[in-house]
C-alpha positions in Angstrom: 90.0 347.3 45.0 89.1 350.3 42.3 88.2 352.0 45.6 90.7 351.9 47.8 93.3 352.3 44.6 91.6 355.8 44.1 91.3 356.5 47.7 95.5 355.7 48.5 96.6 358.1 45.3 94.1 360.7 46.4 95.7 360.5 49.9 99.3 360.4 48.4 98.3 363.3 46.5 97.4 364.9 49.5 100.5 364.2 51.4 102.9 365.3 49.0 101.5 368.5 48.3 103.3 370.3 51.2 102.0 372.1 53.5 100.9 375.6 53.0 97.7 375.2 51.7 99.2 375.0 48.3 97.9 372.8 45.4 99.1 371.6 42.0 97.9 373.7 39.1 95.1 372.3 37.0 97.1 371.0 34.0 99.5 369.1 36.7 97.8 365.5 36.9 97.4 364.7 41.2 100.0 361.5 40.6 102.6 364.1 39.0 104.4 364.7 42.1 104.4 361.5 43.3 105.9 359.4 40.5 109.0 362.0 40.2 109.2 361.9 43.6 109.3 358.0 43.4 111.6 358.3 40.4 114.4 359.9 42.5 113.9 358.4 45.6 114.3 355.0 43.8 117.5 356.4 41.8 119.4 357.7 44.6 118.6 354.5 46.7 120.5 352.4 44.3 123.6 354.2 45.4 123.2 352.0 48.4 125.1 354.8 50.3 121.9 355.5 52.8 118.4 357.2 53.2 117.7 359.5 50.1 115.8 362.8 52.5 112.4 364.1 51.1 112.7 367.8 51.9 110.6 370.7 51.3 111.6 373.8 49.6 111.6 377.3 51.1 108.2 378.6 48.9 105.1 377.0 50.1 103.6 377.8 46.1 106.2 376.0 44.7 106.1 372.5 46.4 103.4 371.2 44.3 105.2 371.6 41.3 109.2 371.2 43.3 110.8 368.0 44.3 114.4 368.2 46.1 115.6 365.1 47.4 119.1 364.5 49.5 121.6 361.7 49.5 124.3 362.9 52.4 127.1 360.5 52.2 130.5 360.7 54.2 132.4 361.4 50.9 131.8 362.5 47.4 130.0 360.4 45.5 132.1 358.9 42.6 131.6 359.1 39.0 130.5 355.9 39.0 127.2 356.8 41.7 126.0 359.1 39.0 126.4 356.6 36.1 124.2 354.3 38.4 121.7 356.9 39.1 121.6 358.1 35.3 120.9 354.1 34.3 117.9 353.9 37.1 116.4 357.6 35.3 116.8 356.1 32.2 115.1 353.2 32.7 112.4 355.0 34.3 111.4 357.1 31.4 113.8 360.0 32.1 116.0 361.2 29.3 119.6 363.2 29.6 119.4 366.4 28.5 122.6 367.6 27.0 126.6 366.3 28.3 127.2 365.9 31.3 129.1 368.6 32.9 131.4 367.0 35.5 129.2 365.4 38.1 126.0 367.1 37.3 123.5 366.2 34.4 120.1 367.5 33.7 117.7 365.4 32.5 113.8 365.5 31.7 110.5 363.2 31.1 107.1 365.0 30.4 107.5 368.4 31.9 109.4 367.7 34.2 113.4 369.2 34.5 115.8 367.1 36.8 119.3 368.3 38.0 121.7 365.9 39.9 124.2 366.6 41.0 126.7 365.0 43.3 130.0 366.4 45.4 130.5 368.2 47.8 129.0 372.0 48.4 129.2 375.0 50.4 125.6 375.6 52.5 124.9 378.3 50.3 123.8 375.4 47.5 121.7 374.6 49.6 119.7 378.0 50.5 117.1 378.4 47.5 116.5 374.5 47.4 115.6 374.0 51.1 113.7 374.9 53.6 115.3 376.4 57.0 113.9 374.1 59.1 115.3 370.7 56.7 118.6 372.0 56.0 121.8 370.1 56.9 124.2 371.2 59.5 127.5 372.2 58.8 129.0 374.5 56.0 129.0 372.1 53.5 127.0 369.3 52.0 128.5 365.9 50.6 126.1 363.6 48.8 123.8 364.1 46.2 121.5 367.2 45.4 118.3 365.8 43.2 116.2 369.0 42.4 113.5 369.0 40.0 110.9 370.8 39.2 107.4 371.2 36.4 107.3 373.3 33.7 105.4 376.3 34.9 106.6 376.2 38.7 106.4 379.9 40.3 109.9 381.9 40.0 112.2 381.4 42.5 111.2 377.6 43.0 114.5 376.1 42.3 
């Protein structure tokens, strides 16, 4: 059982590194990643509004350390969506970082920042979190934006 554990994270690992050739830097532990990832896959999903999207952002360095996750939803999430989310974070180790500002909040576990936001955007939002070939069509985006990313992640990552 020990084995196949440590063989499954090292595969997750693996997977969720991006493509690229890219890999986490030492300090980051190989479950890193994968947990935050989990964390707001999990969050988002308790919306109950559909299929939280995995996508990978434009710098091949950066996805190691970047996790951007997408909610689209026919209209804008209410205030009540992000009071949902926050309560799922919480309870998941994450801490709110400051007020929130309208429907966006920041918060942050280990070193780890997390900014969600939900409304609706023009395309341009979306142009430094994304890459070209994951991006949504249309000129704006309606849902939630979940973009987080480690302490020490190259410039330009978020």
């Amino acid at each position: 059982m020990r084995r196949s554990r440590a063989v499954l994270t090292t595969v997750t690992a693996a997977a969720l590194a991006g493509c690229g050739g890219a890999h986490p830097p030492p300090e980051a532990g190989p479950d890193d990643r994968a947990l935050v990832r989990a964390d707001i896959t999990v969050a988002l999903d308790a919306l109950g509004s559909g299929h939280p999207q995995v996508v990978s952002v434009p710098r091949p360095a950066a996805r190691p350390c970047t996790v951007v996750v997408l909610l689209a939803t026919r209209e804008a999430p209410r205030a009540d969506a992000t009071a949902r989310i926050a309560a799922v974070l919480a309870g998941r180790g994450w801490r709110q970082a400051g007020a929130p500002l309208g429907d966006e909040r920041v918060y942050t576990r280990a070193r780890w920042r997390l900014d969600v936001g939900a409304g609706t955007w023009p395309y341009a939002r979306l142009l430094d979190l994304v890459a070209d070939e994951q991006r949504p069509e249309g000129d704006t985006f309606t849902g939630v934006i979940a973009s987080a990313r480690r302490e020490g992640c190259p410039a330009g990552a978020s």
